[in-house]
Backbone as JSON, one array per atom type, in Angstrom:
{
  "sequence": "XXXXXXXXXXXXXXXXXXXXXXXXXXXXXXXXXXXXXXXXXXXXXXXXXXXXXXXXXXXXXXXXXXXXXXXXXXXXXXXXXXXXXXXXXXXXXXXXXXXXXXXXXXXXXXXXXXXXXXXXXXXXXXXXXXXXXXXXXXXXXXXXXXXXXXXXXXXXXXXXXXXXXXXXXXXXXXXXXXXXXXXXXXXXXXXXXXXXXXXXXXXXXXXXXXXXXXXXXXXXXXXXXXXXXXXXXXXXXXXXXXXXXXXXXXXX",
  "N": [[7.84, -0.85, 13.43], [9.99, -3.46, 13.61], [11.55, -4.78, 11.51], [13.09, -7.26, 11.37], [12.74, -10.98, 10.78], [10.24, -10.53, 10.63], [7.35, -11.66, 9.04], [6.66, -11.12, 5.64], [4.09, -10.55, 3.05], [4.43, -10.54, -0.43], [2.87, -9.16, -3.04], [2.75, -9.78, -6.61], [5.03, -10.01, -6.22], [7.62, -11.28, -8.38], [8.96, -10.27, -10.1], [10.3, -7.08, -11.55], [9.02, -4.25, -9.32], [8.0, -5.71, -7.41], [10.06, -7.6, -7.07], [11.81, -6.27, -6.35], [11.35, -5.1, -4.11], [11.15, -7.07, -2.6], [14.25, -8.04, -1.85], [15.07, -5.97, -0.95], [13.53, -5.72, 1.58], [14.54, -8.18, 2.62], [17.13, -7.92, 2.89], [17.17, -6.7, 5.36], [16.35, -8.6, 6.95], [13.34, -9.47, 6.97], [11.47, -12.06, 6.42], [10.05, -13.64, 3.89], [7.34, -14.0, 2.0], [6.79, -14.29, -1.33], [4.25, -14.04, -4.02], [3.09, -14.53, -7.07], [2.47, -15.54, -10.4], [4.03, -16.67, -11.97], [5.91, -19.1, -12.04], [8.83, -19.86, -12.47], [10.09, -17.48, -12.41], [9.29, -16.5, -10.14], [10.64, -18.75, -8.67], [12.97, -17.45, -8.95], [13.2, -14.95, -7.97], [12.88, -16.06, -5.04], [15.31, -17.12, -4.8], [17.03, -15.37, -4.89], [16.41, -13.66, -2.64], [16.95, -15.73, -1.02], [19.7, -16.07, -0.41], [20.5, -13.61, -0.24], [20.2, -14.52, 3.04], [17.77, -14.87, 4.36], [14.73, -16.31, 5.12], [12.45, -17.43, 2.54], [9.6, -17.79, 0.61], [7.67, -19.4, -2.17], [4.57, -18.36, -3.84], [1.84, -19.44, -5.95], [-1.0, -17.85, -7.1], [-3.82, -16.03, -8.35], [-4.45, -12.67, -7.78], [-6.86, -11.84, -8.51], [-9.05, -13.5, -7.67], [-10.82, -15.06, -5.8], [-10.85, -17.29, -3.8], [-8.55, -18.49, -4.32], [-6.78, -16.52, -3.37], [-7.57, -16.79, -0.43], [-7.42, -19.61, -0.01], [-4.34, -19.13, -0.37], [-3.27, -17.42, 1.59], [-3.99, -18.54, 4.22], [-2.39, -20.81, 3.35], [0.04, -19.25, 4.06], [0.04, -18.14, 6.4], [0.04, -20.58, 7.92], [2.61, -22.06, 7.25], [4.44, -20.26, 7.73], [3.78, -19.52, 10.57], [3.01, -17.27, 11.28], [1.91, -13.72, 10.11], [2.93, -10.18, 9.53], [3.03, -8.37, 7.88], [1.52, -7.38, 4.71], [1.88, -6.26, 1.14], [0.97, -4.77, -1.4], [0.78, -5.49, -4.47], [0.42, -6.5, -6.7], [-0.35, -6.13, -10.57], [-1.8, -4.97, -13.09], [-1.6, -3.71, -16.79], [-3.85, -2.59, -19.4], [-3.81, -0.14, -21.2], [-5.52, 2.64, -23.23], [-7.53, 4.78, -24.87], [-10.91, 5.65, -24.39], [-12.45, 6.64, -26.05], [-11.8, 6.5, -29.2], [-10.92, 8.04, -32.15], [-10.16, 7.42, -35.22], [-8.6, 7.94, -38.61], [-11.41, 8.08, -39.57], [-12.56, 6.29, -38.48], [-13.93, 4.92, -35.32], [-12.97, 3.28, -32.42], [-13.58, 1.9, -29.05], [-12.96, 1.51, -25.45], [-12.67, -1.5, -24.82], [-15.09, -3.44, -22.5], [-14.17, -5.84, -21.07], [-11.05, -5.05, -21.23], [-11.44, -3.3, -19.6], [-12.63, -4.61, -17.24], [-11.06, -6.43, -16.44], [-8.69, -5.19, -15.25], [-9.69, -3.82, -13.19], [-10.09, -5.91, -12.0], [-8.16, -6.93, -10.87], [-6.2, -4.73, -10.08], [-7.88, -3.64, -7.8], [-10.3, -5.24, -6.84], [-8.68, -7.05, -6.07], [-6.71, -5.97, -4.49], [-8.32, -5.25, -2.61], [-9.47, -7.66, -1.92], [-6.79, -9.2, -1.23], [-5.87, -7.42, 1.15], [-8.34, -7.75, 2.84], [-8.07, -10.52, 3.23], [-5.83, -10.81, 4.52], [-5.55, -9.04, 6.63], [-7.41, -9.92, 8.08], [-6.34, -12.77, 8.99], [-4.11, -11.92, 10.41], [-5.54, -10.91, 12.77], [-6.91, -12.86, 13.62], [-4.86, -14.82, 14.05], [-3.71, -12.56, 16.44], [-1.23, -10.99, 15.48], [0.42, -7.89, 15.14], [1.0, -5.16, 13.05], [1.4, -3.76, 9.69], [0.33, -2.96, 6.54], [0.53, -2.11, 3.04], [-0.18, -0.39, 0.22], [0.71, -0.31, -3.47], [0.11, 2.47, -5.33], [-0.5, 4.66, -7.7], [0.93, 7.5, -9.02], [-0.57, 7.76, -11.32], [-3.26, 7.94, -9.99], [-4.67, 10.32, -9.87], [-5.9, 10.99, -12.18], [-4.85, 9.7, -15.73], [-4.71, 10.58, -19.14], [-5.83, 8.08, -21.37], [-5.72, 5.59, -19.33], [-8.35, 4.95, -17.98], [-9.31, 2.62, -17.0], [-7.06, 1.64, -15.6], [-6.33, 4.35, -13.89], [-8.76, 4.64, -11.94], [-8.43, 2.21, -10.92], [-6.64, 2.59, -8.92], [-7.35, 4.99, -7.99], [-8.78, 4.6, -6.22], [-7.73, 2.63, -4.45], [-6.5, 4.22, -2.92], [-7.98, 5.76, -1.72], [-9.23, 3.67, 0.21], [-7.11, 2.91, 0.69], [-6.98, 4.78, 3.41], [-9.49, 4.53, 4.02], [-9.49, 1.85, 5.42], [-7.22, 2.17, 6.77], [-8.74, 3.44, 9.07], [-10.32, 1.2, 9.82], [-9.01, -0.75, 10.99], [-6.99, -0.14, 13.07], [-7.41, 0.07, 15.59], [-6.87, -2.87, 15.97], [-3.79, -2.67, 15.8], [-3.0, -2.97, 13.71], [-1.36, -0.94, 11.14], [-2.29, 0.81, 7.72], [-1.34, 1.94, 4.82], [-0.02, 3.71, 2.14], [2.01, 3.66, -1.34], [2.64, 5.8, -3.98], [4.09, 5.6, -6.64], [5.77, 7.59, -9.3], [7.24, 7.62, -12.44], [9.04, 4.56, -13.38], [12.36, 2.68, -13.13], [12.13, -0.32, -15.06], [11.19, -3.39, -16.21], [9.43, -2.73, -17.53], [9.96, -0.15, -18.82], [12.46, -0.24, -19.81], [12.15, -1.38, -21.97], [11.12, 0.63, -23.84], [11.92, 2.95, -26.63], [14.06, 4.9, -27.06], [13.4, 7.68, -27.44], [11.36, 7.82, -26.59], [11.45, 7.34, -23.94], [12.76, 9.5, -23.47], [11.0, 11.88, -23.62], [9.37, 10.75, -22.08], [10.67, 11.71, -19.43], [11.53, 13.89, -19.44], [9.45, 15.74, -18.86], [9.8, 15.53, -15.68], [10.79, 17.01, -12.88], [13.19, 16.33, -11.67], [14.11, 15.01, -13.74], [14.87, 12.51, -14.23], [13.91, 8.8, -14.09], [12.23, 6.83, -11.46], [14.05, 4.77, -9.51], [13.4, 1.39, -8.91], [14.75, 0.46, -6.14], [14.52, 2.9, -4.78], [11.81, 3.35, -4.53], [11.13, 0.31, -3.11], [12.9, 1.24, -0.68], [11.08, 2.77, 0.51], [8.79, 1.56, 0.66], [9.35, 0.22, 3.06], [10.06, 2.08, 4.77], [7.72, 2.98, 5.74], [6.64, 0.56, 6.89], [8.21, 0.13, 8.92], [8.21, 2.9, 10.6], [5.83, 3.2, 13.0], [4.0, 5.01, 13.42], [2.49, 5.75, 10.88], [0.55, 6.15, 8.99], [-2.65, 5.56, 7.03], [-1.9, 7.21, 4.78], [-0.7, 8.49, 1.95], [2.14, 8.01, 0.28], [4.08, 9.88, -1.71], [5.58, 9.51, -4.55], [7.51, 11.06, -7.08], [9.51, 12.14, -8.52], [8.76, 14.61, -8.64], [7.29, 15.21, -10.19], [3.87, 15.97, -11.47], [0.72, 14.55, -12.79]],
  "CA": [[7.99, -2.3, 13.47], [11.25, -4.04, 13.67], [11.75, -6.43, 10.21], [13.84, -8.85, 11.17], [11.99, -12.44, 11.49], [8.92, -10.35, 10.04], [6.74, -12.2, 7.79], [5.76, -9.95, 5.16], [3.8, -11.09, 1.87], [4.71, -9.34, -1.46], [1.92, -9.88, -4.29], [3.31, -9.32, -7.63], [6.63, -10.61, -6.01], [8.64, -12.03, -9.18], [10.02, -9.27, -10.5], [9.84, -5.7, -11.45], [8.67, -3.87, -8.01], [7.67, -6.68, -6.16], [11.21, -8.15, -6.46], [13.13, -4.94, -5.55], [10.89, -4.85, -2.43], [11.68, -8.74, -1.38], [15.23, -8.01, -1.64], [15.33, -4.61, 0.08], [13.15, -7.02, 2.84], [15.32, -9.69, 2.74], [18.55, -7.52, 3.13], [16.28, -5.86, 6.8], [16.13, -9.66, 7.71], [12.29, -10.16, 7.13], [10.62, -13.68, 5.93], [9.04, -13.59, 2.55], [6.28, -14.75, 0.6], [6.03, -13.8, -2.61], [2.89, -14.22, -4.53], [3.0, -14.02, -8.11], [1.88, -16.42, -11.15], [5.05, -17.0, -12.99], [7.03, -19.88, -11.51], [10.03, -20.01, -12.68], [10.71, -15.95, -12.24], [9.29, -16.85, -8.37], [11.9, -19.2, -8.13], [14.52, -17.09, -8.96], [13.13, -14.12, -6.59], [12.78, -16.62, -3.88], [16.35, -17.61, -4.57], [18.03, -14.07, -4.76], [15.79, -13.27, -1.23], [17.41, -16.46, 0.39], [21.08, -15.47, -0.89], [20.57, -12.63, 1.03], [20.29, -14.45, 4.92], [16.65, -14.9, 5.25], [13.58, -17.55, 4.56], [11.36, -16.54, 1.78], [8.71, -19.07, 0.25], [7.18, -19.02, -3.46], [3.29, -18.84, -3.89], [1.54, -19.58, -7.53], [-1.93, -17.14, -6.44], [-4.52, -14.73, -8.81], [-5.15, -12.4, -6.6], [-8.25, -11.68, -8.23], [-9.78, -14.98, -7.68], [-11.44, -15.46, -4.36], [-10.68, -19.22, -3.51], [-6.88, -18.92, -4.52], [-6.46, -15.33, -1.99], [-8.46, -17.34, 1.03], [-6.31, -20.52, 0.04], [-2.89, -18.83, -0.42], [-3.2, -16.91, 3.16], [-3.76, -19.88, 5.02], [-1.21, -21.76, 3.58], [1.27, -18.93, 4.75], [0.02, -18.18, 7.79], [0.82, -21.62, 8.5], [3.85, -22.17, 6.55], [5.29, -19.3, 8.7], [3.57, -19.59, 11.68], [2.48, -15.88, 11.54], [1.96, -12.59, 9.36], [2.63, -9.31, 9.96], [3.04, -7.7, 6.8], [1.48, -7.47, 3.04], [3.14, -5.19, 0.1], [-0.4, -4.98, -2.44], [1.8, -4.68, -5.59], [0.07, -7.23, -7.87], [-1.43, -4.84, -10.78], [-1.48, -5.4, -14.84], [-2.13, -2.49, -17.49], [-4.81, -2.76, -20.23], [-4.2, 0.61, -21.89], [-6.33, 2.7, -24.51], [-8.24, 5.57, -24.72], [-11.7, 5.17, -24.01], [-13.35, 6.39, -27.56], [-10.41, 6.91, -30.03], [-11.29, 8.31, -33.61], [-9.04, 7.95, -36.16], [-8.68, 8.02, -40.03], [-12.95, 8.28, -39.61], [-13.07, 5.48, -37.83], [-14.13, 4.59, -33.91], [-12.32, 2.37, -31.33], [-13.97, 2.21, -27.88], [-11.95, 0.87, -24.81], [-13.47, -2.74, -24.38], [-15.38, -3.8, -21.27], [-12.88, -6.92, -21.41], [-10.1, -4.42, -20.75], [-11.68, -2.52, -18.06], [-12.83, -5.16, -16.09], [-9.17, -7.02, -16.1], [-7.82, -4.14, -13.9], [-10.26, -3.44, -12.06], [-10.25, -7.06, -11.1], [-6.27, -7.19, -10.17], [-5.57, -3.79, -9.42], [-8.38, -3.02, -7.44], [-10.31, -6.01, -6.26], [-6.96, -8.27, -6.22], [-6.27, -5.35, -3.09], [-8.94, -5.54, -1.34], [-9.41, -9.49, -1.12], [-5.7, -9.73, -0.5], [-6.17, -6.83, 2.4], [-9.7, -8.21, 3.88], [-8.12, -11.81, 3.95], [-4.19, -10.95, 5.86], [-5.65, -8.11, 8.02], [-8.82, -11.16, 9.31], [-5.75, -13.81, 9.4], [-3.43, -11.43, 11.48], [-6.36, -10.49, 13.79], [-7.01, -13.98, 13.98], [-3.32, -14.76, 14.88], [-3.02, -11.24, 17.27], [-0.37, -10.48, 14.92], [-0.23, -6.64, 14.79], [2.22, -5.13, 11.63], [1.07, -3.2, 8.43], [-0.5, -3.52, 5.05], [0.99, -1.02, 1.65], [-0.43, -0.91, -1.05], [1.04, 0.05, -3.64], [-1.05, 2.87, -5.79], [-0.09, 5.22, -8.86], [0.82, 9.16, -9.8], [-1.78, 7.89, -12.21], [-4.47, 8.05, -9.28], [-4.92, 11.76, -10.26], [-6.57, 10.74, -13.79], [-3.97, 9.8, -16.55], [-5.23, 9.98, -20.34], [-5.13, 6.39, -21.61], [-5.77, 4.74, -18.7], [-9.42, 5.49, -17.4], [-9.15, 1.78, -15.7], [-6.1, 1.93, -14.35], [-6.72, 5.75, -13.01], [-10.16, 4.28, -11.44], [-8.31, 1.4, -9.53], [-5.28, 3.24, -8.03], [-7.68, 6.18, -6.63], [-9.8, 3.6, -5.17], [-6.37, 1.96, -3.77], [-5.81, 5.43, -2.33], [-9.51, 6.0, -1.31], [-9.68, 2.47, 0.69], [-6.25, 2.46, 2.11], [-7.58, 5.75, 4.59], [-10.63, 3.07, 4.83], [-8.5, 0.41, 6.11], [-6.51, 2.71, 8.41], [-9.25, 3.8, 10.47], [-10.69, 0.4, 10.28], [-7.91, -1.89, 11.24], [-5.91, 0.26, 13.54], [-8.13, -0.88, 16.91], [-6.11, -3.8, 16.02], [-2.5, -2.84, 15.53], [-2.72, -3.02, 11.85], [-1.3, 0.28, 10.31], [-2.48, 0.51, 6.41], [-1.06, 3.08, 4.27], [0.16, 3.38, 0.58], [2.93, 4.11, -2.23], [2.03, 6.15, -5.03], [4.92, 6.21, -7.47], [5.53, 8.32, -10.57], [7.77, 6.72, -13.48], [10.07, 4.32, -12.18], [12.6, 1.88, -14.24], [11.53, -1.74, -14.7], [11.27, -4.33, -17.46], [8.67, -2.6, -19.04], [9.98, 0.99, -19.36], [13.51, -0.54, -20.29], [11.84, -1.88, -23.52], [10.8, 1.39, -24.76], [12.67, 3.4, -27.49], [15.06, 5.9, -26.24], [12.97, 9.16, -27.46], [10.0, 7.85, -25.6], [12.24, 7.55, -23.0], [13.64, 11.32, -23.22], [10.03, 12.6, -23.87], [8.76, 11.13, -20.55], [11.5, 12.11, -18.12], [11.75, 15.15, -19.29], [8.9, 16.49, -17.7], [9.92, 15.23, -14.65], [11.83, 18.31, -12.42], [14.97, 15.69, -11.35], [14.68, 14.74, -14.93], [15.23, 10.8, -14.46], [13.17, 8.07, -13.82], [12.86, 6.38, -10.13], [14.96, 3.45, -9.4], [12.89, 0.27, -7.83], [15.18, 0.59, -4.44], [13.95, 4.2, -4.27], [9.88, 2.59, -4.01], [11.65, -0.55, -1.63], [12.95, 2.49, 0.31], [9.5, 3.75, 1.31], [8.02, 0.37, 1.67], [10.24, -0.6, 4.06], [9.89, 3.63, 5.82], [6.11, 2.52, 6.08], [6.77, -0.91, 7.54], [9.28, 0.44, 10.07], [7.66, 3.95, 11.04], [4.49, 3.41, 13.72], [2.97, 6.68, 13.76], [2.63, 6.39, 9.59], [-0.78, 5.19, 8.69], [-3.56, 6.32, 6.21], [-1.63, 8.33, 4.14], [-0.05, 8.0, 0.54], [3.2, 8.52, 0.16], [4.13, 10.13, -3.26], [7.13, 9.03, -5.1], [7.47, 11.07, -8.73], [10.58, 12.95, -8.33], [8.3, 15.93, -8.36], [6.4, 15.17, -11.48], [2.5, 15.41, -10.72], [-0.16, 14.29, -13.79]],
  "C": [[9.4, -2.69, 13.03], [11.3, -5.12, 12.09], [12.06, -7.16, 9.83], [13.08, -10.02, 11.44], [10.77, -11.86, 11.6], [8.5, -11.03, 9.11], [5.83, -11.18, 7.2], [5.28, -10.51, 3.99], [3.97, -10.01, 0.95], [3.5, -10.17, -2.78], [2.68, -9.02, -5.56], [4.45, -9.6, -7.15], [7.68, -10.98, -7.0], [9.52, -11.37, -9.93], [9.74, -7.52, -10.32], [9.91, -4.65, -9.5], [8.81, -4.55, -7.08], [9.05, -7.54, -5.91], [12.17, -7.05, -5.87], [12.65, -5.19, -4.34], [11.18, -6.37, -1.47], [12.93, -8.33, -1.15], [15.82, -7.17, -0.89], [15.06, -5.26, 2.13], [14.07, -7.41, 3.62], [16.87, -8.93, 3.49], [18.23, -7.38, 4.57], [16.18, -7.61, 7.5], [14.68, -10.4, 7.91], [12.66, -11.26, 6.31], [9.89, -13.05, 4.8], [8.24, -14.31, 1.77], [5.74, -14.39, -0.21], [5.33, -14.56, -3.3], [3.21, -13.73, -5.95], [1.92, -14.97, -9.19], [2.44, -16.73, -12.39], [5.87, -18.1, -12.17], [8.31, -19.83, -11.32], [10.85, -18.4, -12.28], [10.58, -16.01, -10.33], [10.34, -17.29, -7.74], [13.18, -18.31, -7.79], [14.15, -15.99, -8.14], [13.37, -14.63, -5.24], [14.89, -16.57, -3.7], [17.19, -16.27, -4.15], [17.5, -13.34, -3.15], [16.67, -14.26, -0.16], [19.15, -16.02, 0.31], [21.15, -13.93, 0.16], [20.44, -12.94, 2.93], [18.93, -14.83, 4.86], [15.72, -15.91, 4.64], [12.49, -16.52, 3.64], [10.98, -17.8, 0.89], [8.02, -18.3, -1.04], [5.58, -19.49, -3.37], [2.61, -18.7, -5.35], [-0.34, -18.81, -6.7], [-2.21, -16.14, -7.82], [-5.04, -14.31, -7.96], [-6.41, -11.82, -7.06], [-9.53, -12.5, -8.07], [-10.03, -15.05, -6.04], [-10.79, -16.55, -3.66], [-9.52, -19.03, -3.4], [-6.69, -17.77, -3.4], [-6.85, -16.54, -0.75], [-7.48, -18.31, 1.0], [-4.67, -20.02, 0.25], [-2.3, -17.93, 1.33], [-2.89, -17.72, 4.49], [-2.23, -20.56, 4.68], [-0.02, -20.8, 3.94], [1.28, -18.71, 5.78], [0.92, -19.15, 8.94], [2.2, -22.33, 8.04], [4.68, -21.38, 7.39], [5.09, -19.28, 9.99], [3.13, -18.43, 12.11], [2.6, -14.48, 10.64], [1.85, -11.95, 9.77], [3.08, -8.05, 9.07], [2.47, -7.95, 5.25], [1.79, -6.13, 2.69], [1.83, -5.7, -0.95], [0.3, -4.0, -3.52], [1.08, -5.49, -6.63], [-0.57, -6.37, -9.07], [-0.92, -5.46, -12.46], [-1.97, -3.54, -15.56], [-3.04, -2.95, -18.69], [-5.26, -0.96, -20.84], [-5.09, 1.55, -22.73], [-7.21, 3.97, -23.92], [-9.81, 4.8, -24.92], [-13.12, 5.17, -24.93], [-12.41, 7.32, -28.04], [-11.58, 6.91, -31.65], [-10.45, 8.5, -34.34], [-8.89, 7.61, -37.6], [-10.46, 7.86, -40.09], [-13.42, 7.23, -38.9], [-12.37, 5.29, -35.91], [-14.02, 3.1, -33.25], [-12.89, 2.6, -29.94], [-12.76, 0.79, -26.74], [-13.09, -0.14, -24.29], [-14.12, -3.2, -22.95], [-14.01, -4.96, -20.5], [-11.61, -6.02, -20.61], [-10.0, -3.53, -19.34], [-11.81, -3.66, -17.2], [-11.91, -6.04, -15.63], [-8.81, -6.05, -15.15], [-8.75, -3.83, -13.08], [-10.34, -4.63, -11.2], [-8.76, -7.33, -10.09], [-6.08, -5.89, -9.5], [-6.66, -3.3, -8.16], [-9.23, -3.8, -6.62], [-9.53, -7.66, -5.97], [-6.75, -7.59, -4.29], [-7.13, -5.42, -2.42], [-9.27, -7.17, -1.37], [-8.22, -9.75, -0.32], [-5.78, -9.41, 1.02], [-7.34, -7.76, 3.35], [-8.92, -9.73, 4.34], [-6.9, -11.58, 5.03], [-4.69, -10.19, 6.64], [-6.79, -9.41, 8.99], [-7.21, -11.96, 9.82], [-4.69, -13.25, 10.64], [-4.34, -10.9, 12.65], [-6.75, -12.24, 14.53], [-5.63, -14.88, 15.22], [-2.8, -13.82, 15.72], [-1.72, -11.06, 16.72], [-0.33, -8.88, 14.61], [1.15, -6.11, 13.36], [1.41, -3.89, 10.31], [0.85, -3.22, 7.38], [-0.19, -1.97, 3.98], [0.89, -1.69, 0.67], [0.32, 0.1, -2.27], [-0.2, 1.23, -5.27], [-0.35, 3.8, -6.79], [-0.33, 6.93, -8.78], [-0.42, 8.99, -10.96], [-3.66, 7.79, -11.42], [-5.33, 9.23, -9.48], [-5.87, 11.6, -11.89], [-5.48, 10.75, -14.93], [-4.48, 9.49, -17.93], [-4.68, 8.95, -21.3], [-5.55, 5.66, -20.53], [-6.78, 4.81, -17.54], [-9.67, 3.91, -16.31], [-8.26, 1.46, -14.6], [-6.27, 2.96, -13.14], [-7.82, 5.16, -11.98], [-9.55, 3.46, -10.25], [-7.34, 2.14, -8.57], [-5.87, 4.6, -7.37], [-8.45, 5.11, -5.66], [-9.06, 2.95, -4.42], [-6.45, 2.99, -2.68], [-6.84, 5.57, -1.56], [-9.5, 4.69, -0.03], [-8.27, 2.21, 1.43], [-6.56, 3.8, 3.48], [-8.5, 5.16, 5.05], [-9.83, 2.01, 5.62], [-7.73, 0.65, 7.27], [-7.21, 2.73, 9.43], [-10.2, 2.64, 10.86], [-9.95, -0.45, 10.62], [-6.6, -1.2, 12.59], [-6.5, 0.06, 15.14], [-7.37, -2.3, 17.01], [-4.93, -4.06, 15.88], [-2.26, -2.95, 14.42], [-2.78, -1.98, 11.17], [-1.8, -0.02, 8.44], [-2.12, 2.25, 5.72], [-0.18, 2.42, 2.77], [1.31, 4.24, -0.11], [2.74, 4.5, -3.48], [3.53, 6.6, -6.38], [4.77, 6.7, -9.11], [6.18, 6.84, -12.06], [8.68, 6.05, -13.25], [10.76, 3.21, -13.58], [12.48, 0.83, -13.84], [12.05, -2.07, -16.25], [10.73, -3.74, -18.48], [9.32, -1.54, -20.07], [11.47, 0.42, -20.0], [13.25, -0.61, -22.23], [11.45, -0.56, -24.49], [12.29, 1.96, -25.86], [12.98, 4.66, -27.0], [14.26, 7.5, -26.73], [11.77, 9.06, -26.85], [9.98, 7.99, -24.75], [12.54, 9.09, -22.27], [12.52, 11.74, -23.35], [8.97, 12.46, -22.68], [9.72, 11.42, -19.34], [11.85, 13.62, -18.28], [10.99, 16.16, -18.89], [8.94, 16.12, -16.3], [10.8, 16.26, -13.97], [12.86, 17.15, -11.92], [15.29, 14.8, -12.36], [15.76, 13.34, -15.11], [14.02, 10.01, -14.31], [13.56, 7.36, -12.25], [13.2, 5.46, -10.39], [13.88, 2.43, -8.32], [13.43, 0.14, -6.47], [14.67, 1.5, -4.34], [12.41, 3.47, -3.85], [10.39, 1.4, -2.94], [11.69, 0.46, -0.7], [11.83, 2.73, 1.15], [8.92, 2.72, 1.34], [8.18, 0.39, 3.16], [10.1, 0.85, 5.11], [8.2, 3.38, 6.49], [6.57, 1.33, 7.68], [7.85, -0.33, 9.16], [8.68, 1.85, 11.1], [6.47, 3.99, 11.66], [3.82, 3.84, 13.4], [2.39, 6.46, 12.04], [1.83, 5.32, 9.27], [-1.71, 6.04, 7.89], [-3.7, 7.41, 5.76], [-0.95, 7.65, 3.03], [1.47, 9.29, 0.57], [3.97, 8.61, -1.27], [5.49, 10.07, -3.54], [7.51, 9.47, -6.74], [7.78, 11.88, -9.08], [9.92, 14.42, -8.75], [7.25, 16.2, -9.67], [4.61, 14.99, -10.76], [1.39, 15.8, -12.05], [-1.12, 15.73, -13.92]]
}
């Protein structure tokens, strides 16, 4: 698929990931609508997307909320006049081992905490998916749907809800391929390892050196490196209902 004067939606759009990937977009000449639930950080993605040449629109959307997905689709559909791309990046963390014992006493990982990610990371992707793949079938728009899914799909200790949604990401985008591709709608996924962002910035420099150093190219990925392979998805036909691993050789 060509990505100039593509309309592609980015969830989680405002920063981090989801803004590397508007801007990588934006540079390729698609249309953007990022989806987040920070305003003011929207704005300024939107703004650094149009600075680059191309139209890109701000949407205030939980994508684990029913009503607001079904509402926020529509209004881009028609705001743009047509979709033929989503980027399923929206995702939160909620940490914690799952029964921690320590100085004699027991911590269990809260329902509360599990069912937060499983609601964003996991049914956030499939509402977003079920509603743009109906609205582009609706519109004979044909194009592609990446989600984006985790080196922690493999089981990572600490994060028994996270791990849970990102295989089920992985599990359901091979569902999605072989159900959506009768219609021109490739679906396939990005599984990256440790990559630098806002969050990992904040850590303390030996936490830093203690997770890259099991990594064999012994860095962390760069947010254009994950744009990169969006955008190899989005552009590459043939490349559907498969995960494409990103974790410079590191594997959980």
């Amino acid at each position: 698929m060509e990505l100039k004067d593509k309309v592609i939606i980015i969830t989680g759009g405002c920063q981090g990931l989801g803004r590397a990937m508007g801007e990588y977009l934006a540079a390729k000449g698609a249309r953007l609508a990022l989806v987040d639930l920070n305003q003011e950080k929207l704005d300024q993605a939107v703004a650094a997307c149009k600075a680059l040449g191309t139209e890109a629109r701000a949407y205030l959307c939980n994508v684990a909320n029913e009503e607001q997905v079904v509402d926020t689709v529509a209004r881009i559909a028609e705001d743009f006049g047509a979709i033929n791309g989503l980027v399923n990046n929206a995702g939160i963390l909620r940490d914690g081992l799952t029964v921690k014992v320590k100085d004699g006493e027991m911590t269990k990982l809260s329902l509360a905490q599990w069912q937060a990610v499983i609601d964003v990371n996991l049914t956030g992707v499939f509402l977003c998916t079920r509603e743009v793949a109906a609205k582009m079938i609706e519109l004979k728009n044909q194009g592609a749907i990446v989600n984006i899914s985790s080196i922690s799909r493999a089981g990572n200790m600490g994060q028994a809800n996270y791990s849970a949604a990102k295989a089920g990401v992985a599990a359901d985008t091979v569902v999605w391929a072989k159900e959506l591709a009768r219609y021109g709608i490739r679906v396939a996924g990005v599984a990256p390892g440790f990559i630098e962002t806002e969050m990992t910035a904040s850590m303390k420099p030996e936490a830093l050196e203690k997770m890259t150093s099991g990594i064999p190219l012994r860095r962390m990925g760069k947010p254009t490196e994950i744009a990169h392979s969006v955008a190899y998805i989005f552009e590459n036909d043939y490349y559907t209902g498969r995960i494409l691993e990103l974790d410079g050789g590191l594997r959980l």
